[in-house]
C-alpha positions in Angstrom: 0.0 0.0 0.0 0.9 3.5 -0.4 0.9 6.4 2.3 0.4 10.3 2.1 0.4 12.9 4.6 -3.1 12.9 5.1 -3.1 9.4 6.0 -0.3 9.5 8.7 -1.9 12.5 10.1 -5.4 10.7 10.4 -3.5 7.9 11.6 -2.4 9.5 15.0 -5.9 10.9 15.5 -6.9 7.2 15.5 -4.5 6.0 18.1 -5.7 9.3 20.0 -9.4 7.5 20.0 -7.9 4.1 20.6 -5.9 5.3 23.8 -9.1 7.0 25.2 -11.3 4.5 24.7 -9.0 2.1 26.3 -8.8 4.9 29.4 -12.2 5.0 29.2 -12.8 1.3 29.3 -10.4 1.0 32.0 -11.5 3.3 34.5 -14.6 0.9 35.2 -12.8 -2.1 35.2 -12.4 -3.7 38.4 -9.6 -5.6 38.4 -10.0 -9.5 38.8 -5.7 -10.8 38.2 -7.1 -12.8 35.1 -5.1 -11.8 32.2 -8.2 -12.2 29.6 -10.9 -10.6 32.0 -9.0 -7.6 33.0 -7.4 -6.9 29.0 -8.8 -3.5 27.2 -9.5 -2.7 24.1 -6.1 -2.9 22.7 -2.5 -3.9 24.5 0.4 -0.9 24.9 1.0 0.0 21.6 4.2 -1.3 19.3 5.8 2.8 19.7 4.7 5.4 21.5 1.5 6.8 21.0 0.6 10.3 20.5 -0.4 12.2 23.7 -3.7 12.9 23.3 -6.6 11.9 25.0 -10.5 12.4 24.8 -12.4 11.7 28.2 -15.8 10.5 26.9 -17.3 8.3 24.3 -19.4 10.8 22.8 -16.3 13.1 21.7 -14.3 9.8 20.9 -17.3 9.0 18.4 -17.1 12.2 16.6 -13.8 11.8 16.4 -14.1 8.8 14.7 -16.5 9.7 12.1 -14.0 12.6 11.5 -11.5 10.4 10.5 -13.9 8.7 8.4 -15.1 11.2 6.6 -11.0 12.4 6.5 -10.3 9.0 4.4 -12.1 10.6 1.1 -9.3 12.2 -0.2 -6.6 9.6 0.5 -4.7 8.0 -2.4 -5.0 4.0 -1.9 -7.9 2.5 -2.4 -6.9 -0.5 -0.6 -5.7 1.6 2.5 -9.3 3.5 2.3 -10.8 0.6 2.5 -9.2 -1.1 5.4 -9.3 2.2 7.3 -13.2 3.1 6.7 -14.0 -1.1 7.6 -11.5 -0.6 10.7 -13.3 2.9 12.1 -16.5 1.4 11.1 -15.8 -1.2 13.6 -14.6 0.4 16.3 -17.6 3.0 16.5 -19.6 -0.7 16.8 -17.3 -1.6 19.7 -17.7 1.1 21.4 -21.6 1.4 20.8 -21.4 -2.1 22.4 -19.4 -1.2 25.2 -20.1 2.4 25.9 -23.5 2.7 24.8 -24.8 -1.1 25.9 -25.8 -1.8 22.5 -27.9 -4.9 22.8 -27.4 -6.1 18.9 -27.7 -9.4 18.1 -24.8 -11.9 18.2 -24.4 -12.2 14.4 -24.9 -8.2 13.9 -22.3 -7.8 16.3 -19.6 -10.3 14.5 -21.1 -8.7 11.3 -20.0 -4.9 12.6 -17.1 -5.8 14.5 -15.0 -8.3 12.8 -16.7 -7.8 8.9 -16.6 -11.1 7.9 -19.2 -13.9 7.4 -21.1 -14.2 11.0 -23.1 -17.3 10.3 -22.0 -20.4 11.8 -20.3 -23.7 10.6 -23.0 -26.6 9.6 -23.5 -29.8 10.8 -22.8 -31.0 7.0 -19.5 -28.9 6.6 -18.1 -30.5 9.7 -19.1 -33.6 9.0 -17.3 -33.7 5.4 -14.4 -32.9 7.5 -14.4 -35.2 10.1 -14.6 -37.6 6.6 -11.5 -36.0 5.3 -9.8 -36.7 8.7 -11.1 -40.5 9.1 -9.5 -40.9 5.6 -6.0 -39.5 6.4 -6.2 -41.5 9.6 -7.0 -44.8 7.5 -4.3 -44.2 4.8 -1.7 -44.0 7.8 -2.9 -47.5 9.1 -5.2 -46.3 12.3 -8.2 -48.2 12.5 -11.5 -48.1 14.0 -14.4 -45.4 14.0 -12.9 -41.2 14.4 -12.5 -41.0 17.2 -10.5 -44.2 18.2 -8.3 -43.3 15.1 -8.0 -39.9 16.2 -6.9 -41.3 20.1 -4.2 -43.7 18.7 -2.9 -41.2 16.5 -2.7 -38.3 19.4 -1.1 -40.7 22.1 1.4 -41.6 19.3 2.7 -38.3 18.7 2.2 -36.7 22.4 5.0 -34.4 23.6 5.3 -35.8 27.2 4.1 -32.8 29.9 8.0 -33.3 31.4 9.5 -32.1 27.6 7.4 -29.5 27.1 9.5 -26.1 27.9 12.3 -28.3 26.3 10.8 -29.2 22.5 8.9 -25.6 22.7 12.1 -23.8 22.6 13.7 -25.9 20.2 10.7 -25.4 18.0 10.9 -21.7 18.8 14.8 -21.7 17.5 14.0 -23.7 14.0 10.6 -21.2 13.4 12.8 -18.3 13.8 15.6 -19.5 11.1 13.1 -20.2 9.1 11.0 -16.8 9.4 14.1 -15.2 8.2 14.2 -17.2 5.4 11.1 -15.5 3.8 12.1 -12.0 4.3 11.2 -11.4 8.0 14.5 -9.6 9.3 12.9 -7.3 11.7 13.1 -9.7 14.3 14.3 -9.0 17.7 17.8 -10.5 18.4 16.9 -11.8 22.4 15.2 -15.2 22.4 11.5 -14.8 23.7 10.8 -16.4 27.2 8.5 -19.6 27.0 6.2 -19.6 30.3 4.0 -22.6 31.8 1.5 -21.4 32.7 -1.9 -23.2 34.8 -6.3 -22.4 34.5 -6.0 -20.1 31.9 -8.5 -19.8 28.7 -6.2 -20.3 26.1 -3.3 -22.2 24.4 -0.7 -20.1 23.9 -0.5 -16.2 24.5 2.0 -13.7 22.8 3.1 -11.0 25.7 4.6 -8.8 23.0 5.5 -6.4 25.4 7.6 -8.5 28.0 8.8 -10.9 25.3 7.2 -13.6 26.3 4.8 -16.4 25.6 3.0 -18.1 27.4 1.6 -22.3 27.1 -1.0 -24.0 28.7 0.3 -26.3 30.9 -3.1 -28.0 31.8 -3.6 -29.2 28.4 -2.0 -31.8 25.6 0.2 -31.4 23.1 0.9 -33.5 19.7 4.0 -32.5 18.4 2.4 -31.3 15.2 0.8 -29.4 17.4 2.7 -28.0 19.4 4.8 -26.9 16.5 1.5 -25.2 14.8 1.2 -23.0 18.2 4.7 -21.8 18.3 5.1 -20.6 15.0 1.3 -19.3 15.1 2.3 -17.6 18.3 6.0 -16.3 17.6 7.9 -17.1 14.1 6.6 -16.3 11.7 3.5 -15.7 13.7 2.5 -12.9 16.5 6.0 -11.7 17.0 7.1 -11.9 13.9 4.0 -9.8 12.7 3.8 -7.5 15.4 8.3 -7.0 15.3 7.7 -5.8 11.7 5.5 -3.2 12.3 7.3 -1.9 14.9 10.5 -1.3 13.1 8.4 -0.3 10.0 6.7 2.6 13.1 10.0 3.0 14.3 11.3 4.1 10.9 7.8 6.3 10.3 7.1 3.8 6.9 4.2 3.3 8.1 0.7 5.2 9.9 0.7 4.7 13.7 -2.6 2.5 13.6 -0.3 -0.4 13.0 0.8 0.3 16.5 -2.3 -1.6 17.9 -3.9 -5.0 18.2 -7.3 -3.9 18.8 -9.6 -6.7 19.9 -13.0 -7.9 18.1 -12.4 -5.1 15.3 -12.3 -5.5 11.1 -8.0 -6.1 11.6 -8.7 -9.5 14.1 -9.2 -11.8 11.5 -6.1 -11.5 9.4 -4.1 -11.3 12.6 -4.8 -14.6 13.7 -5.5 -15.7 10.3 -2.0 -14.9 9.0 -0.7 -16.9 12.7 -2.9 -19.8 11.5 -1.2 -20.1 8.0 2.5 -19.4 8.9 3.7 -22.9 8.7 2.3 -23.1 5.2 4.6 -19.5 4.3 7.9 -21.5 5.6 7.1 -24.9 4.2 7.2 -26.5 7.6 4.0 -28.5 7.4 4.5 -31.3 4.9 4.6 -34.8 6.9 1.1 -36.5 6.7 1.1 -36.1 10.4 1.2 -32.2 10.0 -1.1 -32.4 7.2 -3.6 -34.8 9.8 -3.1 -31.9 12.3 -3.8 -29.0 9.5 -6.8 -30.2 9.3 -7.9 -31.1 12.7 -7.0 -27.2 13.6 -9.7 -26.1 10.3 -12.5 -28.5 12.6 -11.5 -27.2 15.9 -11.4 -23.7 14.4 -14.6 -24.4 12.9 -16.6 -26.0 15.9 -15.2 -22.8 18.1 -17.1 -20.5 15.6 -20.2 -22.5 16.0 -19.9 -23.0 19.5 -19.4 -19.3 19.9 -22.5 -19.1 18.3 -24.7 -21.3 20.2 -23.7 -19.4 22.8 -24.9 -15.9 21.9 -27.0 -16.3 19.5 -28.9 -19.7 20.2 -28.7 -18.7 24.0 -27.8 -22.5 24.2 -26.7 -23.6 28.2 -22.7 -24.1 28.9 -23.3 -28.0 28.9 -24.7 -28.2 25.7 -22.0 -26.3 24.1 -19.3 -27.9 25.5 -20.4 -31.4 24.6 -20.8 -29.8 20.9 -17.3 -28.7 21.4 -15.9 -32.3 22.5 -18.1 -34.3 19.6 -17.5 -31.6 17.0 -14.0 -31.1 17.4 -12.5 -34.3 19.0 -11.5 -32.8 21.9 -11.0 -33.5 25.3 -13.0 -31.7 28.6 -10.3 -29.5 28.9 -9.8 -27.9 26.0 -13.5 -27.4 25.9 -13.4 -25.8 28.9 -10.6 -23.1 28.0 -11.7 -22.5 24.6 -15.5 -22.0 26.3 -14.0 -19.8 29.1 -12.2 -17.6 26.5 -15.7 -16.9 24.4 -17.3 -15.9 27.7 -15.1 -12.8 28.7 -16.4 -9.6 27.9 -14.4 -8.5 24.9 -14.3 -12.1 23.7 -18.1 -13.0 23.2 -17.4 -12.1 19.4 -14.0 -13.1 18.6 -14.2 -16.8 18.0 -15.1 -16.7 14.7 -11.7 -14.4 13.9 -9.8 -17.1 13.7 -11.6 -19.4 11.0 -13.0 -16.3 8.7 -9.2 -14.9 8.9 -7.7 -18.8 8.4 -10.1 -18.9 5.5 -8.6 -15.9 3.6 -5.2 -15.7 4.8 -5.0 -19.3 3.1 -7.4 -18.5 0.1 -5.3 -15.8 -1.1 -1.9 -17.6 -0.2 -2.8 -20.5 -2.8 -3.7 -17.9 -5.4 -0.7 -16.3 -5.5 2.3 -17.4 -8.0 5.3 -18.4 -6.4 7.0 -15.6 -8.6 4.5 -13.3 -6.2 5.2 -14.8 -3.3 7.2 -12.5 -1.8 5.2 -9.2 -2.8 2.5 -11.7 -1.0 4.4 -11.7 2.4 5.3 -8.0 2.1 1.6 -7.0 1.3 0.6 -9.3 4.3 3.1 -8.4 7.3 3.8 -4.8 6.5 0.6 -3.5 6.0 -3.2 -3.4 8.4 -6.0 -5.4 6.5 -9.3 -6.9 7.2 -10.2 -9.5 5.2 -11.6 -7.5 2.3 -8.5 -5.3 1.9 -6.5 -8.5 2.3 -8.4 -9.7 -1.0 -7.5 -6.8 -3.0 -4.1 -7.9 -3.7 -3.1 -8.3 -7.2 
């Protein structure tokens, strides 16, 4: 994409909004110690932000639609784009949060993330538990799904004991092999791989401390465990988020690439790019990365439905996690965390982020020529998208 004037100067009114509604959010928080519960609207940015602040959502809205109505005369089309979806969304977050906005679950992933809000069906999940039962079968496990799916996890389990050890060597093979597709900007000191216990997630990226973080209450396959790492760090989170910080630090770039912003129009292709990363360094080719590939799409898949039958169907906690075992293989408690983690307040609808930004990342990546493949990466890491200015490459 290409940047003017007008769009670096819009840009730092934006992070002006972002910081005051995350002030704003915060000062009614009462703090609880979990991580996930007690997160704002966006973590400290990836340079520092401009000092301005607005005080209440009212002026932060007008703001907003200021910068909007700014994005006319800006030169990209594809940078319009994103931007408008981006602000579009944010005004819905903070109609949600500020103004108690009582839309319905699919409006809300509709506004906020812009992407397809309707759930996975019974048919599509079932065509790819068939898929899996037939990957399974050509590597000799027999026996109905699940059974095949059981003896093929206890074969490749990374014992509980070897965990910090085969995460780090992991984490020093992803990182070689980031750089081999262009990623330089990557910071020099190895990141600090944490254990951590009854939290709602896998794995966490703590850009700012350098750290990540790995459930240590849950099971790992070494395909796995590899997915998570890279999806997490190289060529992943850190990777992603290292970019555009020396890209901010080097003013290439408009200070909204300083933010993660949760459940907005930029979620999907951030953890849609994280999903695909072992695919951009060829690191997923053995049939037992290929079995776990898939399982990922159903797990991804059964989280966006789940998520649904949440908040939309007002279903009861049981009755989604059992769809969350049956659907996606798993055990209680993965279940559990990923349930946990679609219950927080800024969560409720983020679920479907990660298959609707899995889906495009990887619709776009087998479009492009390998002679494009690097303009591909470029257009991907050092530049802000939602899925529909993510499709706009050509």
């Amino acid at each position: 994409m290409h940047y003017d004037k007008k769009d670096f100067a819009l840009a730092k009114k934006y992070a002006e909004a972002v910081m005051s509604m995350n002030e704003l959010y915060a000062a009614g928080l009462q703090p609880s110690g979990d991580m996930v519960a007690d997160e704002v609207f966006a973590p400290p940015p990836l340079a520092p932000p401009p000092p301005g602040r607005i005080g209440a959502w009212p002026e932060i809205a007008a703001l907003l639609r200021e910068i909007y109505d700014g994005y006319t005369a800006c030169g990209d089309e594809r940078r319009v784009s994103y931007m408008r979806e981006q602000i579009l969304s944010l005004l819905a977050l903070g109609r949600w949060v500020f103004q108690a906005d009582d839309a319905p679950y699919m409006q809300k992933v509709a506004d906020l993330l812009r992407v397809d809000p309707t759930p996975v069906t019974r048919p599509e999940i079932e065509a790819d538990h068939r898929a899996l039962a037939a990957l399974l079968t050509d590597g000799g496990y027999r026996g109905d799904l699940p059974a095949q799916f059981r003896a093929w996890r206890e074969n490749n389990l990374t014992p509980a004991a070897e965990l910090p050890a085969a995460a780090a060597a992991l984490l020093a093979e992803a990182k070689e092999r980031a750089c081999s597709i262009g990623l330089d900007a990557l910071r020099a000191e190895t990141p600090e791989i944490v254990i951590v216990h009854d939290v709602p997630y896998q794995g966490y990226c703590d850009f700012e401390r350098g750290r990540v973080y790995l459930n240590g209450d849950l099971r790992y396959t070494r395909p796995g465990l590899k997915r998570l790492i890279c999806h997490e760090t190289y060529p992943g989170h850190l990777a992603h988020m290292e970019t555009r910080r020396a890209l901010l630090l080097a003013e290439k770039i408009p200070f909204d690439a300083a933010f993660v912003v949760v459940c907005t129009a930029s979620s999907p292709v951030f953890e849609g790019l994280a999903d695909n990363c072992l695919d951009f360094v060829g690191w997923g080719e053995s049939r037992d990365d290929r079995v776990n590939a898939l399982y990922e799409d159903i797990r991804a898949k059964a989280c966006l439905t789940a998520s649904y039958m949440l908040w939309e169907e007002r279903r009861d906690r049981g009755d989604t996690a059992a769809y969350l075992r049956r659907a996606a293989l798993a055990d209680e408690d993965w279940a559990e965390a990923r349930l946990r983690l679609m219950t927080y307040p800024l969560r409720r609808p983020f679920l479907p982020a990660y298959w609707r930004g899995s889906e495009a990342v990887r619709a776009l990546r087998r479009r492009t020529s390998p002679n494009r493949f690097p303009a591909f990466i470029r257009y991907l890491y050092e530049n802000m998208h939602s899925v529909n200015s993510l499709r706009k490459f050509v």
